[in-house]
PDB file of N, CA, C and O in Angstrom:
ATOM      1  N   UNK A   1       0.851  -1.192   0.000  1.00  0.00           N
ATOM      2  CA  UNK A   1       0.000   0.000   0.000  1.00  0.00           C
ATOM      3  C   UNK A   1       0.890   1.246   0.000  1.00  0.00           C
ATOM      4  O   UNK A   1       1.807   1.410   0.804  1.00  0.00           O
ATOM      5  N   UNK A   2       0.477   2.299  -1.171  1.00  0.00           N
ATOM      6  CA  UNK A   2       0.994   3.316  -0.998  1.00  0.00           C
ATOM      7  C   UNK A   2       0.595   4.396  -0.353  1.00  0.00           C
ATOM      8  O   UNK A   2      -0.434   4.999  -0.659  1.00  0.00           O
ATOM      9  N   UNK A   3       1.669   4.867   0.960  1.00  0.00           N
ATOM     10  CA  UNK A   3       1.173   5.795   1.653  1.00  0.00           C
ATOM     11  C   UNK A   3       0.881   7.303   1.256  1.00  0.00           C
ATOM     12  O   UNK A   3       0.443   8.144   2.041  1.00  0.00           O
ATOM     13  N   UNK A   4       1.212   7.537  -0.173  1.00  0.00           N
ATOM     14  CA  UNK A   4       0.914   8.948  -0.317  1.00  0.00           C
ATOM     15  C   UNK A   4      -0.864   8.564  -1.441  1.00  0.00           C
ATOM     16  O   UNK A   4      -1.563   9.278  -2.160  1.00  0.00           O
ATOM     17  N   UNK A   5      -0.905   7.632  -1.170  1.00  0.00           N
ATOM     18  CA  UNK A   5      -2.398   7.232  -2.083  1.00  0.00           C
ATOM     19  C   UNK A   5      -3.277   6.597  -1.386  1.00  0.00           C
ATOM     20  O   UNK A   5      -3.613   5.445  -1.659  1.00  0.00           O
ATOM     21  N   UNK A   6      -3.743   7.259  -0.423  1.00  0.00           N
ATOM     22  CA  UNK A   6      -4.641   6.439   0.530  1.00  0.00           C
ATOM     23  C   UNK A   6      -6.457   6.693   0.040  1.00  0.00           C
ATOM     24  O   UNK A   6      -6.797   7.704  -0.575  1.00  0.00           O
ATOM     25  N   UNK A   7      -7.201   5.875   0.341  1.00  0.00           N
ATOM     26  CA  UNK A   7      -8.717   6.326  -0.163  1.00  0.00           C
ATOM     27  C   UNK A   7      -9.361   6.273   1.213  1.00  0.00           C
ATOM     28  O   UNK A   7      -8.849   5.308   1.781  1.00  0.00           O
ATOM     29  N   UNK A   8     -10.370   6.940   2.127  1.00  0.00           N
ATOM     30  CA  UNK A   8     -10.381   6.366   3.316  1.00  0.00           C
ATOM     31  C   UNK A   8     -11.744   7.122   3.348  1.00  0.00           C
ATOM     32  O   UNK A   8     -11.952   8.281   2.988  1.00  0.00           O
ATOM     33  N   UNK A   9     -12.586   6.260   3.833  1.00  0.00           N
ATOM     34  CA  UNK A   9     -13.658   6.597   4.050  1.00  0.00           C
ATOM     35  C   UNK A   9     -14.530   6.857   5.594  1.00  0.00           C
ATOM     36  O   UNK A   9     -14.302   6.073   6.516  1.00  0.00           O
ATOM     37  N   UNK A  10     -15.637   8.131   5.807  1.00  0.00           N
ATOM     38  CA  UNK A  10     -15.957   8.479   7.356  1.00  0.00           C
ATOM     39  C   UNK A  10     -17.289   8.536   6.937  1.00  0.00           C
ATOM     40  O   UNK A  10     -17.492   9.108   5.866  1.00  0.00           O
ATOM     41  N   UNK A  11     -18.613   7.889   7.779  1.00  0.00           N
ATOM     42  CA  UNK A  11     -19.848   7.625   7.850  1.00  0.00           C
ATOM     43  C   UNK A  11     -20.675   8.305   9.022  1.00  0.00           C
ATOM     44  O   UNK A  11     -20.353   8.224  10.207  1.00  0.00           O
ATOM     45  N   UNK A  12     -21.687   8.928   8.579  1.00  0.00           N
ATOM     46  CA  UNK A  12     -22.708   9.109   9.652  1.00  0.00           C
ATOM     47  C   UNK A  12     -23.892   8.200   9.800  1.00  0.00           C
ATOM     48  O   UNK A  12     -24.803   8.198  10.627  1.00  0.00           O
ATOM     49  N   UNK A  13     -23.569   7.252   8.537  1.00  0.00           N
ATOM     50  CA  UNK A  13     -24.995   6.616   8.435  1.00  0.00           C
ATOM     51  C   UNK A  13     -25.931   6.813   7.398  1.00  0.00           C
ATOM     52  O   UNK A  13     -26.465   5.768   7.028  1.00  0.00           O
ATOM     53  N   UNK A  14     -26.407   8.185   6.627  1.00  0.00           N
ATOM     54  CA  UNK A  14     -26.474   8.673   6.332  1.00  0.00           C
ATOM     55  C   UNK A  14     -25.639   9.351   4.839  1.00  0.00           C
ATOM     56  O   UNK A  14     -26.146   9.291   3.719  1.00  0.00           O
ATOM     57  N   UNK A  15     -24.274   9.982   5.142  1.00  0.00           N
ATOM     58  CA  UNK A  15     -23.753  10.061   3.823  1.00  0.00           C
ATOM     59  C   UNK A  15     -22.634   9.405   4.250  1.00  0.00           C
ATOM     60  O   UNK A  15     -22.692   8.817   5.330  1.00  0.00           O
ATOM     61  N   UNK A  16     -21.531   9.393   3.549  1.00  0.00           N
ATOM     62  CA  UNK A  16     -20.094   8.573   3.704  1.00  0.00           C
ATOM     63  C   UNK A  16     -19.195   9.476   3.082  1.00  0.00           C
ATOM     64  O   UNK A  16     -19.029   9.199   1.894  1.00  0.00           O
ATOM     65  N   UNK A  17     -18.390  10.723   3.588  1.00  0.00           N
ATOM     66  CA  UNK A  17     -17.225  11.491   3.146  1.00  0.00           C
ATOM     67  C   UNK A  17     -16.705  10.222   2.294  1.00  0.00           C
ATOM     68  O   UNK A  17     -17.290   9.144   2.186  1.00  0.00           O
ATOM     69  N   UNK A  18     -15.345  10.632   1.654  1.00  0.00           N
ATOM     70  CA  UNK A  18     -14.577  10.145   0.599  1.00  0.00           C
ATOM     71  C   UNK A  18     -13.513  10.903   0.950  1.00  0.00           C
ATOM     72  O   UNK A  18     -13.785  12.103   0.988  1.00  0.00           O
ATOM     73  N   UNK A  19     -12.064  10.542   1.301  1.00  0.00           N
ATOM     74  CA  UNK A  19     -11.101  11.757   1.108  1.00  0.00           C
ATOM     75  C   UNK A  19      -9.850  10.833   0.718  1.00  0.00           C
ATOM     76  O   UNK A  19      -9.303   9.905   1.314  1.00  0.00           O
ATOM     77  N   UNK A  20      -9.631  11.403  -0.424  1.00  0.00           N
ATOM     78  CA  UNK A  20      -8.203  11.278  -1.454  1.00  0.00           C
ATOM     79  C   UNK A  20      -6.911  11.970  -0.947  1.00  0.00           C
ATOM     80  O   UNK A  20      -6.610  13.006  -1.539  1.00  0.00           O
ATOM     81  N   UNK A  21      -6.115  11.564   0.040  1.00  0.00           N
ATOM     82  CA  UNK A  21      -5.147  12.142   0.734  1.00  0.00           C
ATOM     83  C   UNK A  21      -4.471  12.302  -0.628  1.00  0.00           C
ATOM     84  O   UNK A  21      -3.729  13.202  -0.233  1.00  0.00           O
ATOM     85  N   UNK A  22      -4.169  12.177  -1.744  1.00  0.00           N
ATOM     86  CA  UNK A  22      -3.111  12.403  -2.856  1.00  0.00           C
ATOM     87  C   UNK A  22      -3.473  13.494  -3.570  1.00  0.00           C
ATOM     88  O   UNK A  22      -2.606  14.020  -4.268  1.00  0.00           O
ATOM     89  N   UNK A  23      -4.982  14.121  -3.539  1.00  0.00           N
ATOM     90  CA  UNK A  23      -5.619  14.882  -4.592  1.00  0.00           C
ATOM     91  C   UNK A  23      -5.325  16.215  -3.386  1.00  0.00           C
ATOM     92  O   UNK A  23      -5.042  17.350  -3.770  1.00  0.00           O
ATOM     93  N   UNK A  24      -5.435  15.887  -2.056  1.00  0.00           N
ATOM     94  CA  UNK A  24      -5.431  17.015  -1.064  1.00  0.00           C
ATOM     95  C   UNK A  24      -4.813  17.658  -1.025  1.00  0.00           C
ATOM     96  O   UNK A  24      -3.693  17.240  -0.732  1.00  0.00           O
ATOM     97  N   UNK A  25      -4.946  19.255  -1.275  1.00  0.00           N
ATOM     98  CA  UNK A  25      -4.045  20.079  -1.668  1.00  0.00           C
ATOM     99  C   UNK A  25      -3.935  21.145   0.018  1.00  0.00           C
ATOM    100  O   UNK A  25      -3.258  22.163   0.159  1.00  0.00           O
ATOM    101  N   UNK A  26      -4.502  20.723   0.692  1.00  0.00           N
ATOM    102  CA  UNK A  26      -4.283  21.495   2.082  1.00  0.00           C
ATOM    103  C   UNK A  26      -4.870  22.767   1.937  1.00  0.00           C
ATOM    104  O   UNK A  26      -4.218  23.726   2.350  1.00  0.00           O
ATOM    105  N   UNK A  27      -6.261  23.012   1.299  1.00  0.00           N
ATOM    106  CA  UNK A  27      -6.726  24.279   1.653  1.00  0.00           C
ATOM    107  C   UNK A  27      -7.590  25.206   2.792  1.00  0.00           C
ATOM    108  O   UNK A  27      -7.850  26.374   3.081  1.00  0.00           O
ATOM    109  N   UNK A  28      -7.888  23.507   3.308  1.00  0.00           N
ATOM    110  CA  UNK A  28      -8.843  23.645   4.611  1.00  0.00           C
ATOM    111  C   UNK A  28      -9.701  24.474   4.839  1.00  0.00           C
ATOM    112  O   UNK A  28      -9.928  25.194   5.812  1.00  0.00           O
ATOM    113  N   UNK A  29     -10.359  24.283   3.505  1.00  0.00           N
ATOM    114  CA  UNK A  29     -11.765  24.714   3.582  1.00  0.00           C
ATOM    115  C   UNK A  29     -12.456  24.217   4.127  1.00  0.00           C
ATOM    116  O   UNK A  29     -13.329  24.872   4.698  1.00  0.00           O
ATOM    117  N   UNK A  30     -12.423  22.779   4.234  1.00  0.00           N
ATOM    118  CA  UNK A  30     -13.255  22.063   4.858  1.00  0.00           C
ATOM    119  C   UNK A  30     -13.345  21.915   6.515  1.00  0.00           C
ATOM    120  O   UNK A  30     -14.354  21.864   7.218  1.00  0.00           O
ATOM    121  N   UNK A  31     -12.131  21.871   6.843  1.00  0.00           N
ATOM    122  CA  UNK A  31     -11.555  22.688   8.213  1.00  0.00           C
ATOM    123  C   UNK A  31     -12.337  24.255   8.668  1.00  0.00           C
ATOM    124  O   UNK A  31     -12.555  24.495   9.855  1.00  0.00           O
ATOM    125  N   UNK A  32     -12.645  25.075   7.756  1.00  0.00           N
ATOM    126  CA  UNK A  32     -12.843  26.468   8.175  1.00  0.00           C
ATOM    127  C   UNK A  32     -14.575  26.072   7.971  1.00  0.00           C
ATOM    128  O   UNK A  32     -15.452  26.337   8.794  1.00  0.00           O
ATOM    129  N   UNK A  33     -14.752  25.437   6.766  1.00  0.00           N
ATOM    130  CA  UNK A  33     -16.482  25.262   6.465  1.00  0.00           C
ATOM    131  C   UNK A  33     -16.984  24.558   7.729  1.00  0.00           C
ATOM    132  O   UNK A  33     -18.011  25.042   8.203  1.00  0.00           O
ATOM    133  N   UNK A  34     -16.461  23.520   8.357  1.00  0.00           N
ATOM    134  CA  UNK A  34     -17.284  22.737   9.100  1.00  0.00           C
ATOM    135  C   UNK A  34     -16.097  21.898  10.414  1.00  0.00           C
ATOM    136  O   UNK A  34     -15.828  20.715  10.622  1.00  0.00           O
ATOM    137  N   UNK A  35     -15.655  23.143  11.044  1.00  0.00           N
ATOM    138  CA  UNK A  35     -14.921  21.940  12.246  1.00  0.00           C
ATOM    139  C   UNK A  35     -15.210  21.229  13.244  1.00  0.00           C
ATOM    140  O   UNK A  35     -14.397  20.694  13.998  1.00  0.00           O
ATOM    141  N   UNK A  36     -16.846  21.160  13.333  1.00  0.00           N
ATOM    142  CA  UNK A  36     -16.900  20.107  13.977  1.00  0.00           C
ATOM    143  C   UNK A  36     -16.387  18.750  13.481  1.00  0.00           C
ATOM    144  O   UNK A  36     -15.940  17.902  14.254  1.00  0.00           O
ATOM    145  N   UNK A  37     -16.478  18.581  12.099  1.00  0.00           N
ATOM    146  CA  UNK A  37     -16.307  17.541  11.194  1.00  0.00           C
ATOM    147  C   UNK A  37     -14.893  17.172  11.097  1.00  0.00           C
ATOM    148  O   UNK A  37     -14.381  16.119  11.476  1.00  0.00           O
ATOM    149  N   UNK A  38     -14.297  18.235  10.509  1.00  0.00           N
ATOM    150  CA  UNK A  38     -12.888  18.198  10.433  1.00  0.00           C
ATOM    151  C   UNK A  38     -11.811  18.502  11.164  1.00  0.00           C
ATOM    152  O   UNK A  38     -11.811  19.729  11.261  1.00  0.00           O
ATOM    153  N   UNK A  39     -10.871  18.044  11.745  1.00  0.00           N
ATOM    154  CA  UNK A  39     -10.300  18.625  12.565  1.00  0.00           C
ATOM    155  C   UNK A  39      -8.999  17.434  12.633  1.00  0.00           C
ATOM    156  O   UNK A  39      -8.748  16.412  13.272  1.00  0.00           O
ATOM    157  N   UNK A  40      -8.366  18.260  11.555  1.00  0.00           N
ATOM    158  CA  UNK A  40      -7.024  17.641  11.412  1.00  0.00           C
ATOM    159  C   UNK A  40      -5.783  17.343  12.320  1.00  0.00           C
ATOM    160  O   UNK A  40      -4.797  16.660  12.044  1.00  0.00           O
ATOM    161  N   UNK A  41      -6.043  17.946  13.344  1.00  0.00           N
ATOM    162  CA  UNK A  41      -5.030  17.283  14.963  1.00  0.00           C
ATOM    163  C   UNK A  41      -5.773  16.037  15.573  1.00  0.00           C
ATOM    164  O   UNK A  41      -5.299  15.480  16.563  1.00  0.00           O
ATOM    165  N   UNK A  42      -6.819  15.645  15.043  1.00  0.00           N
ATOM    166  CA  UNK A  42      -7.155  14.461  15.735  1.00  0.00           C
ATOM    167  C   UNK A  42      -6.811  13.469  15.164  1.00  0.00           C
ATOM    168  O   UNK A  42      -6.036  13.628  14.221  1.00  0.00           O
ATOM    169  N   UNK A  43      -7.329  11.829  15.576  1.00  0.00           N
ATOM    170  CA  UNK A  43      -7.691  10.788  14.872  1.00  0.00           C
ATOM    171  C   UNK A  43      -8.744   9.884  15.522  1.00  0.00           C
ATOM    172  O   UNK A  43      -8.769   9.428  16.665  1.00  0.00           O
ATOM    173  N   UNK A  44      -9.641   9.732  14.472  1.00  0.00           N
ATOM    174  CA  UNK A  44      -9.759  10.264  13.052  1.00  0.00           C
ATOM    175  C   UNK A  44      -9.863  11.661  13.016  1.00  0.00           C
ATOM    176  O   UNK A  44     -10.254  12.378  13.937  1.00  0.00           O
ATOM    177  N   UNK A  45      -9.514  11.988  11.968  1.00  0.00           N
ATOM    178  CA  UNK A  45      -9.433  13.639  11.574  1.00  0.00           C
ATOM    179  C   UNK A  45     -10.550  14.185  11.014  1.00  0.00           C
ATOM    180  O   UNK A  45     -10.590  15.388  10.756  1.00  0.00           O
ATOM    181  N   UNK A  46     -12.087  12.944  10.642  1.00  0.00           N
ATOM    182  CA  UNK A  46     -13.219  12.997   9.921  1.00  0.00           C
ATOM    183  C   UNK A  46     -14.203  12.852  10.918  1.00  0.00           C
ATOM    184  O   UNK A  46     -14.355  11.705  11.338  1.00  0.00           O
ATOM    185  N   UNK A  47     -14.726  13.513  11.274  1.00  0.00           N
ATOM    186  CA  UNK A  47     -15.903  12.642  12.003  1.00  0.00           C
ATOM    187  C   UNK A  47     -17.337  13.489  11.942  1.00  0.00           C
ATOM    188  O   UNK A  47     -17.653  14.473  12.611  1.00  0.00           O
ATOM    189  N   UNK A  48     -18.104  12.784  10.917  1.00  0.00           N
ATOM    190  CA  UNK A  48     -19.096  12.764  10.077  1.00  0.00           C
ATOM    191  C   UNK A  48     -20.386  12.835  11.538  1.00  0.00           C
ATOM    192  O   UNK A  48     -21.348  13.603  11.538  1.00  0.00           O
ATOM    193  N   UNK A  49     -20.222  12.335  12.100  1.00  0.00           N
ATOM    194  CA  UNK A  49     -21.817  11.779  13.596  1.00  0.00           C
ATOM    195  C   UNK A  49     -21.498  13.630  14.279  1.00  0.00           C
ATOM    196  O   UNK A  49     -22.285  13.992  15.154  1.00  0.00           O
ATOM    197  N   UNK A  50     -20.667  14.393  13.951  1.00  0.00           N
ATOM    198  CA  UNK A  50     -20.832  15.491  14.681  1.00  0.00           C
ATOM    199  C   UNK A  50     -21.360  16.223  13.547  1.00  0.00           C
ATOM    200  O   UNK A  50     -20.699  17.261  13.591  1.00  0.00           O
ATOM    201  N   UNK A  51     -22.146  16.320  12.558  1.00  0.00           N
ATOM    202  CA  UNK A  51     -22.478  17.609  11.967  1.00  0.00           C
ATOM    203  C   UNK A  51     -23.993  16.978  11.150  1.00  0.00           C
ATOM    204  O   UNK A  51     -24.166  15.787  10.889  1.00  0.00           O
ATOM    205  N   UNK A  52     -24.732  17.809  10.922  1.00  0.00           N
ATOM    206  CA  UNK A  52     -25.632  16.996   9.881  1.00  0.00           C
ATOM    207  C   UNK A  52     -25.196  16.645   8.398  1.00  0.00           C
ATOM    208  O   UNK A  52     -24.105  16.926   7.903  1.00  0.00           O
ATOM    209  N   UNK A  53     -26.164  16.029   7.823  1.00  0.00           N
ATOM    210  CA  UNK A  53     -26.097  15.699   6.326  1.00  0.00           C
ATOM    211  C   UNK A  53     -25.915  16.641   5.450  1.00  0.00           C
ATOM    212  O   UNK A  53     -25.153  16.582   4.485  1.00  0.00           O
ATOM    213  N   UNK A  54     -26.507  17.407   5.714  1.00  0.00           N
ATOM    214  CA  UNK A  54     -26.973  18.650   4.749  1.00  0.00           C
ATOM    215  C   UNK A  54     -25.162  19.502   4.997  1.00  0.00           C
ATOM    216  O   UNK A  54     -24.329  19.827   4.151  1.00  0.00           O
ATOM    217  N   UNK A  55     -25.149  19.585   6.110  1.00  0.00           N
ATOM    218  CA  UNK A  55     -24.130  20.689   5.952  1.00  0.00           C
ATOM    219  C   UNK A  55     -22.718  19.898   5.740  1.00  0.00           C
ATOM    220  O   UNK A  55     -21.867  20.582   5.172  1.00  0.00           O
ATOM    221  N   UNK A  56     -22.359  18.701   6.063  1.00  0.00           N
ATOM    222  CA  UNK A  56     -21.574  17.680   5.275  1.00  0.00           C
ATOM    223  C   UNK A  56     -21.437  17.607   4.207  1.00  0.00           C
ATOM    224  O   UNK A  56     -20.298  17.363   3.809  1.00  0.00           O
ATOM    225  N   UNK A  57     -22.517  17.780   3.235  1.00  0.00           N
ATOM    226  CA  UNK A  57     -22.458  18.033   1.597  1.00  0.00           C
ATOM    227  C   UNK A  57     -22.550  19.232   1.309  1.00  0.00           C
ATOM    228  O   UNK A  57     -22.634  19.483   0.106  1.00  0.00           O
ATOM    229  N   UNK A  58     -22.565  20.162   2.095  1.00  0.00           N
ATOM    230  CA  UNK A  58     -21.935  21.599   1.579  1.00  0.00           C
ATOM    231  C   UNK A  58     -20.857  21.823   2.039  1.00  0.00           C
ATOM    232  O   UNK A  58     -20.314  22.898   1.784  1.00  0.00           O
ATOM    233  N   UNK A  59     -20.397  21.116   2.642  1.00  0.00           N
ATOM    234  CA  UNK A  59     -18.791  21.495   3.199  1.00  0.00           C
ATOM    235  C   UNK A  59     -17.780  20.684   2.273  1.00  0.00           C
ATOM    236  O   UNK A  59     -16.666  21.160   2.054  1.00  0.00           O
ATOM    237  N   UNK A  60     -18.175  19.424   1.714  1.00  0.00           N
ATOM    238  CA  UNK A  60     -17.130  18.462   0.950  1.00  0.00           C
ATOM    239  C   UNK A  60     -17.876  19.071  -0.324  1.00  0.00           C
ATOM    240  O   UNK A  60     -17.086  18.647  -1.167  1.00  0.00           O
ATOM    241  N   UNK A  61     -18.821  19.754  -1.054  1.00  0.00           N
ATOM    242  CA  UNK A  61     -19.259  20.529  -2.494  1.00  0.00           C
ATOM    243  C   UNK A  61     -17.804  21.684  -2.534  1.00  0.00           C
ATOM    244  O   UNK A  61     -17.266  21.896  -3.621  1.00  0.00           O
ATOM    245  N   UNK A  62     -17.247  22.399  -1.182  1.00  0.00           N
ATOM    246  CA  UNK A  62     -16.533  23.899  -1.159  1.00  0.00           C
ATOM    247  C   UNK A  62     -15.205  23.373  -1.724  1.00  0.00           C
ATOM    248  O   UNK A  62     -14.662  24.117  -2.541  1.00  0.00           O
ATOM    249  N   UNK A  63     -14.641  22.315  -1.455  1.00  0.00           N
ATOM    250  CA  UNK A  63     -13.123  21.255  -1.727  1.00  0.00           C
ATOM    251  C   UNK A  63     -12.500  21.813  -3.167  1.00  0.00           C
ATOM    252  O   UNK A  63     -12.941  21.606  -4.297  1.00  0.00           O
ATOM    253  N   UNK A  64     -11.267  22.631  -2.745  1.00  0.00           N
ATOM    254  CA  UNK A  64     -11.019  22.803  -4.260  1.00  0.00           C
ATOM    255  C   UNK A  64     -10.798  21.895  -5.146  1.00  0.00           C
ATOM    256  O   UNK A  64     -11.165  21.786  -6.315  1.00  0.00           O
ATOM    257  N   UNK A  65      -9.760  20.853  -4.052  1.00  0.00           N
ATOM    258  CA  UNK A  65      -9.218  20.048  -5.089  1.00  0.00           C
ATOM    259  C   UNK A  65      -9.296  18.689  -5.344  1.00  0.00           C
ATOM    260  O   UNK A  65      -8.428  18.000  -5.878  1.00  0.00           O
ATOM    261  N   UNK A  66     -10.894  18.171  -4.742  1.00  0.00           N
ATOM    262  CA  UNK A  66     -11.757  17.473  -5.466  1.00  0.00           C
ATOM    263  C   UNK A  66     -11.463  16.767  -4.349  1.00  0.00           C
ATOM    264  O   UNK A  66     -12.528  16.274  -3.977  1.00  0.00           O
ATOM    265  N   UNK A  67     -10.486  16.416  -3.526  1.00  0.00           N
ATOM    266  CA  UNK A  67      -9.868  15.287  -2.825  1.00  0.00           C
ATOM    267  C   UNK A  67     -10.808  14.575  -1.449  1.00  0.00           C
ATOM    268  O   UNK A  67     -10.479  13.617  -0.750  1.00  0.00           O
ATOM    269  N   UNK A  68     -12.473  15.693  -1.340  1.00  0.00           N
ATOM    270  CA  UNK A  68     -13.308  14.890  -0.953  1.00  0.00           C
ATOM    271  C   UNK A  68     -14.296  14.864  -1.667  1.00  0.00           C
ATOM    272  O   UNK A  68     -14.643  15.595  -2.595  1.00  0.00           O
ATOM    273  N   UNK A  69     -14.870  13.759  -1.085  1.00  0.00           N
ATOM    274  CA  UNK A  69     -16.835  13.482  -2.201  1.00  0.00           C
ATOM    275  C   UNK A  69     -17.204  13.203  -1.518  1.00  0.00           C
ATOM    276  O   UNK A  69     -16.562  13.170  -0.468  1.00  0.00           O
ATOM    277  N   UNK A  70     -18.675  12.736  -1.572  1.00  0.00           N
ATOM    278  CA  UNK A  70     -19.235  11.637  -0.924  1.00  0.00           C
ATOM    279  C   UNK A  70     -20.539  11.125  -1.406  1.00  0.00           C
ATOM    280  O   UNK A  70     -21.081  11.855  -2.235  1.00  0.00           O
ATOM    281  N   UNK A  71     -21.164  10.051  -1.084  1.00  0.00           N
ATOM    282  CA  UNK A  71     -22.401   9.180  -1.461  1.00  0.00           C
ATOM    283  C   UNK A  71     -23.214   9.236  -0.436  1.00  0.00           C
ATOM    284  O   UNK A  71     -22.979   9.299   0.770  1.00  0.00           O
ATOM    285  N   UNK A  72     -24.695   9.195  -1.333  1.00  0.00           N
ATOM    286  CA  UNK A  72     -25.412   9.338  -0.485  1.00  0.00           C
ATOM    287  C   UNK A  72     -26.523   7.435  -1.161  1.00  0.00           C
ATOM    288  O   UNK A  72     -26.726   7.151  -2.342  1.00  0.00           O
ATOM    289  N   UNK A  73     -26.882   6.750  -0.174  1.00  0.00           N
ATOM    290  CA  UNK A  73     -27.590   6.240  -0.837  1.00  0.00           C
ATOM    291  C   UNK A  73     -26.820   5.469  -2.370  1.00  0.00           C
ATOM    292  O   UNK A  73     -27.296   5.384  -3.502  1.00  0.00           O
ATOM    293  N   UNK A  74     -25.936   5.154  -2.016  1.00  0.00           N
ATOM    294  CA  UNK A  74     -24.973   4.314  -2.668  1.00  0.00           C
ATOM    295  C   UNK A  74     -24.998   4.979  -4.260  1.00  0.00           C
ATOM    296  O   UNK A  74     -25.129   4.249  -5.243  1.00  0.00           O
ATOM    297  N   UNK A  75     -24.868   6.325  -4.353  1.00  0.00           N
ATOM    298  CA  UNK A  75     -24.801   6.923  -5.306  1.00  0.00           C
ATOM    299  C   UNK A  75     -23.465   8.192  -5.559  1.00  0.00           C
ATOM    300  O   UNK A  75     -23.536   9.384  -5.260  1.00  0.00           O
ATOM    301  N   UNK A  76     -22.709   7.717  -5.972  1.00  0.00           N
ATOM    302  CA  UNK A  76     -21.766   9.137  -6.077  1.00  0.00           C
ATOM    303  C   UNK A  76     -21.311  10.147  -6.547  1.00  0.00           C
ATOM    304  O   UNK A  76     -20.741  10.169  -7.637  1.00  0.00           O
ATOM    305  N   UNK A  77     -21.531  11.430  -5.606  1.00  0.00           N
ATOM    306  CA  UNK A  77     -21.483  13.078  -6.145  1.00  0.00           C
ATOM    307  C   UNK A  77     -20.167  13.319  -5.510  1.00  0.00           C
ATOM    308  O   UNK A  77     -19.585  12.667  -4.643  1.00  0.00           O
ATOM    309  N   UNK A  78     -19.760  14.617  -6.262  1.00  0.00           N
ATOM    310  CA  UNK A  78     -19.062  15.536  -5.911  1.00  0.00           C
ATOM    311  C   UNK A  78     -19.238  16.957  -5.443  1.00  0.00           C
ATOM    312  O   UNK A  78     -18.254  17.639  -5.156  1.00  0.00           O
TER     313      UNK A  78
END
């Protein structure tokens, strides 16, 4: 396994983030959009059960550099 190509996925149940540590360009938007969610000194650094749905998919929609998504309903957006 390559460590600069990881795919790793965080669940509320509900939707399932997606984050492409290789595509991640460190803009932390997603950090500034929603830190309950994100919060890159932890581990996990994702955690999806602190924020709702709705604002989960407007926070991984802001991502410049694509490096999160997520599915809803086994369907996948960006």
């Amino acid at each position: 396994m390559d460590a600069n190509d990881l795919t790793k996925e965080y669940s509320n149940g509900e939707v399932t983030i997606v984050w492409k540590n290789n595509l991640c360009i460190h803009a932390a938007q997603c950090v500034k959009n929603n830190p309950d969610v994100f919060k890159p000194k932890e581990k996990p650094w994702i955690t999806p059960e602190n924020s709702t749905t709705d604002k989960i998919i407007e926070t991984v929609k802001k991502c410049p550099s694509g490096a999160l998504t997520y599915y809803l309903n086994n369907e996948t957006t960006a």
